[in-house]
C-alpha positions in Angstrom: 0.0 0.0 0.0 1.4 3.3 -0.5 2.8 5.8 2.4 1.0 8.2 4.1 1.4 11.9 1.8 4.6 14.0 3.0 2.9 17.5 3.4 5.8 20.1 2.2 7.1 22.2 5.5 7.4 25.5 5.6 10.9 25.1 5.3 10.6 23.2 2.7 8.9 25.7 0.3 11.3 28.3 1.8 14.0 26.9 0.3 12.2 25.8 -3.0 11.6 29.4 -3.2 15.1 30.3 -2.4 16.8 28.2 -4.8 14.4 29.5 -7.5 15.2 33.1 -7.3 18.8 32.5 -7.2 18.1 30.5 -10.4 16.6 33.5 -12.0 19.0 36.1 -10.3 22.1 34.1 -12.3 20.3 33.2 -15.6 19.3 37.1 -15.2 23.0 38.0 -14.8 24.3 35.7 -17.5 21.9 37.6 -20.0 23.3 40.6 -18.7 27.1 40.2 -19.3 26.0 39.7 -23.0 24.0 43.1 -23.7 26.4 45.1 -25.4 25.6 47.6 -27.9 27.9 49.5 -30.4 27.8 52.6 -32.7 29.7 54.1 -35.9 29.9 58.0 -37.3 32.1 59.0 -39.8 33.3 62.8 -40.0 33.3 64.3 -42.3 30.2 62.8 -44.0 31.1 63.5 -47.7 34.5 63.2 -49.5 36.3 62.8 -52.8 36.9 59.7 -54.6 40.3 58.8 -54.9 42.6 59.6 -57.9 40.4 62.6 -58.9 43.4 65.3 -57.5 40.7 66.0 -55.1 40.5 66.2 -51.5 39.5 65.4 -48.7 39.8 61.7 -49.7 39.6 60.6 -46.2 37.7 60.4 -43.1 37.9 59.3 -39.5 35.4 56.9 -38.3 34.5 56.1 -35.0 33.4 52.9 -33.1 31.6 53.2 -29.6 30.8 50.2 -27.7 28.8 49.7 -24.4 27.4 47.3 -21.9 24.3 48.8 -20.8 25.6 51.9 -21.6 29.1 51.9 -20.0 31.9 52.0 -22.1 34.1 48.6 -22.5 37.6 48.9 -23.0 39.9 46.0 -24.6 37.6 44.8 -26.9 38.5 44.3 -31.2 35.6 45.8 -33.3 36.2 45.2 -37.1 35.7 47.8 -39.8 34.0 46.8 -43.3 32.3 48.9 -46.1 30.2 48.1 -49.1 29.4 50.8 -52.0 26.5 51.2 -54.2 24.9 54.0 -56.9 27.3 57.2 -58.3 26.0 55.9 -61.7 27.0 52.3 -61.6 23.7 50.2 -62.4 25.6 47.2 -62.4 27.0 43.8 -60.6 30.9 42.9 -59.8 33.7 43.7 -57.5 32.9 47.1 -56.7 36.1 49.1 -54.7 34.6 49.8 -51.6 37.7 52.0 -50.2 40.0 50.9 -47.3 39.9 51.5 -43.5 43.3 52.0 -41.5 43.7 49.9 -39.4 40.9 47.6 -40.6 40.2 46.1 -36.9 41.6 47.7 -33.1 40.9 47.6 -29.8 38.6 49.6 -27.8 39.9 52.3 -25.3 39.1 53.4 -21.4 36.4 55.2 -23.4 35.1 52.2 -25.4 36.1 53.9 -28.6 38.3 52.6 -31.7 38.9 55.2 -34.4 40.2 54.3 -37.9 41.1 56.0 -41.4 38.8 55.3 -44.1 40.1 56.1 -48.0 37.5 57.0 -50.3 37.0 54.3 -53.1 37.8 55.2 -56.6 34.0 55.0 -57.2 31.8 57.6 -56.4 28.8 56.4 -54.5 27.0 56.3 -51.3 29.2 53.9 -49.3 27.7 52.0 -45.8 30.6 51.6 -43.3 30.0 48.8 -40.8 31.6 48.5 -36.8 31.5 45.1 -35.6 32.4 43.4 -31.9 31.1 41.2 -29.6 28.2 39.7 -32.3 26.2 43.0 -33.2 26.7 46.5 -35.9 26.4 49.2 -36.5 26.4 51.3 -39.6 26.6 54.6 -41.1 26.9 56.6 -44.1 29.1 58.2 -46.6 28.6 59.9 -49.8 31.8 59.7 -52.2 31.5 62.6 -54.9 33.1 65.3 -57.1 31.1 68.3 -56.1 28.9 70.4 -58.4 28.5 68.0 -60.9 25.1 67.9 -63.5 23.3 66.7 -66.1 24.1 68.4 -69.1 20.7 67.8 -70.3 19.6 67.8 -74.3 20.1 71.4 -76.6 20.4 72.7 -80.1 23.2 71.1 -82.4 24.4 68.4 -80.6 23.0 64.8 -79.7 24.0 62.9 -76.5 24.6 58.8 -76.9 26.2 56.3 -75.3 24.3 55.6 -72.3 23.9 52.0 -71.9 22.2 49.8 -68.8 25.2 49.4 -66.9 25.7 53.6 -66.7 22.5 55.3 -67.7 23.5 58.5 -67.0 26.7 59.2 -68.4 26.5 63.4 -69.1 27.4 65.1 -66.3 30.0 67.7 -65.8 30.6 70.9 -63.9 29.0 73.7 -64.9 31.6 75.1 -66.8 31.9 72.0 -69.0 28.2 71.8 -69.6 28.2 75.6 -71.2 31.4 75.0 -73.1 29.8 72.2 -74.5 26.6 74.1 -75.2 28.7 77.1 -76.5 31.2 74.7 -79.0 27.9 73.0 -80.8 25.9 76.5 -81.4 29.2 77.7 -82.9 30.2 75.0 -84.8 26.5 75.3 -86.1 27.2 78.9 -87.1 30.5 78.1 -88.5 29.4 75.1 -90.2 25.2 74.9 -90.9 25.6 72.0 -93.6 27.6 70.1 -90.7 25.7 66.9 -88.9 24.9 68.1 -84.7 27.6 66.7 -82.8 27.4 63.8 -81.3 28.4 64.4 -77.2 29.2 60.6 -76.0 30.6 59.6 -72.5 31.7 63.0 -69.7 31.1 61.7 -66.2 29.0 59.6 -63.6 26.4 60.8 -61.5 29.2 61.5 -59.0 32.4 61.4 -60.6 34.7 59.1 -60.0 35.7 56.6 -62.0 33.8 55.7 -65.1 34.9 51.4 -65.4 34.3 50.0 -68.7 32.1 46.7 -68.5 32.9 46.6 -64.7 36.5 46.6 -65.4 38.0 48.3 -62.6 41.0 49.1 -64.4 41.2 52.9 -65.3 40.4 53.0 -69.0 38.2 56.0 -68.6 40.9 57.7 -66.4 40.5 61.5 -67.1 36.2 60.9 -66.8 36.1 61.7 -63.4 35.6 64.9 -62.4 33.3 66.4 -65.0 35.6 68.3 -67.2 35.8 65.8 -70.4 33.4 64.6 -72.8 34.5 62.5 -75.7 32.5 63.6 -79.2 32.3 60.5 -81.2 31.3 61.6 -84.8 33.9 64.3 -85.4 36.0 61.8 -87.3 33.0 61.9 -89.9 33.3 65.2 -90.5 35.2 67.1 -93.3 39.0 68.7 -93.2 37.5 72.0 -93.2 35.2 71.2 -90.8 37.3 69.4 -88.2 39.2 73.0 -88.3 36.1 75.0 -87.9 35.3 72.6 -84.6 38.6 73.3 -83.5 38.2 76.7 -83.6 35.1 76.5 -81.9 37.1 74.4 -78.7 39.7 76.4 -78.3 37.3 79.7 -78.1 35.3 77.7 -75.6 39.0 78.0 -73.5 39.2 73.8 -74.0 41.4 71.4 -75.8 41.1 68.0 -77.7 42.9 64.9 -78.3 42.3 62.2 -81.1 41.8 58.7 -79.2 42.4 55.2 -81.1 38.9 54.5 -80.9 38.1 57.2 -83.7 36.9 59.9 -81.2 37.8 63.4 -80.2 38.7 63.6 -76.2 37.6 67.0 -75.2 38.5 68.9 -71.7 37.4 72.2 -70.5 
């Protein structure tokens, strides 16, 4: 037959209770040690891309990490960045820039600063701080300053924009009338002439201009909005190629002939 029913004494359920809230009290604590929290700024919040003769190309960012909301010191957060936009509609190894050092240690203060180098891209580029299993991010804009669209006009046609970089006119301001001002005068000089044909200047935001995603520098002077390449002057007569000429040099710019039967232009 079974035993008579042990009725729990009050001494018994003290110490039940007891051992559960010192249960809690260290599954509360473990939690605790684990809470950390981390944030990134960059200053300043806009520079140059590299290469351009530009600056600033660089800018400090600045890691900030806490345990609820005290500063830990001798812990490694990790710098990364990833880049998109600037004119680039496309996929592949984008250069996202460099931080130095890429990784350190955070001081009495909980902080870890590092050197970030623009990319050669122009873009809006997402820097990351990483330690202890969470992130933070922020962002940057990478861009040559000032640049626009130089838009459609009288006597001159824009081509060459393609899916990868569908917007491949802009220029500073200066370029964009020069350009303006060469095609009405070559008109003048030249009525019987075809319009000029205006074919790749710049990206959105400078920077530069990769062929097919090829991060080599084949576009190297299309970075900062001064060129533009024209891609039918080859078509046109002696005389004419004189007159247009003419019309460059009174427009305060210059040309080069380029192997892929173009004029270079820079203003």
């Amino acid at each position: 037959m079974p035993g008579p029913a042990v009725k729990p004494t009050r001494y018994g359920l003290l110490l039940g209770l007891l051992m559960f809230n010192i249960v809690a009290i260290l599954g509360s604590a473990h939690a605790c040690d684990y809470y950390y929290s981390i944030t990134v700024t960059v200053n300043p919040t806009a520079i140059c891309p590299t290469s351009c003769g530009l600056s600033p190309t660089t800018a400090t960012a600045t890691a900030t990490l806490t345990l609820y909301g005290s500063p830990v010191s001798g812990k490694e957060v990790y710098f990364t960045a990833s880049g998109t936009g600037g004119g680039h509609s496309h996929n592949g190894t984008r250069p996202v820039g460099t931080f130095s050092p890429s990784h350190g240690t955070t001081n009495a203060n909980g902080q870890v600063t590092s050197t970030y180098t623009a990319s050669i891209a122009g873009g809006t580029y997402t820097l990351q701080a990483t330690s202890q299993g969470v992130f933070d991010t922020c962002s940057l804009d990478v861009r040559v300053s000032g640049l626009g669209s130089l838009g459609g006009g009288s006597y001159y046609t824009l081509v060459g924009a393609t899916g990868t970089h569908p917007s491949n006119h802009y220029g500073t301001s200066g370029t964009r009338s020069a350009l303006q001002n060469v095609a009405t005068s070559f008109h003048d000089k030249c009525p019987e002439a075809p319009d000029l044909t205006y074919n790749d200047m710049s990206l959105v935001k400078g920077g530069l201009f990769d062929i097919n995603a090829d991060w080599a520098p084949p576009h190297d002077t299309h970075r900062i909005g001064r060129n533009c390449d024209c891609s039918n002057a080859d078509e046109l007569t002696a005389d004419q190629q004189n007159k247009l000429k003419e019309c460059i040099t009174d427009a305060a710019g210059t040309w080069a002939h380029h192997n892929c039967n173009h004029w270079h232009l820079t203003f």
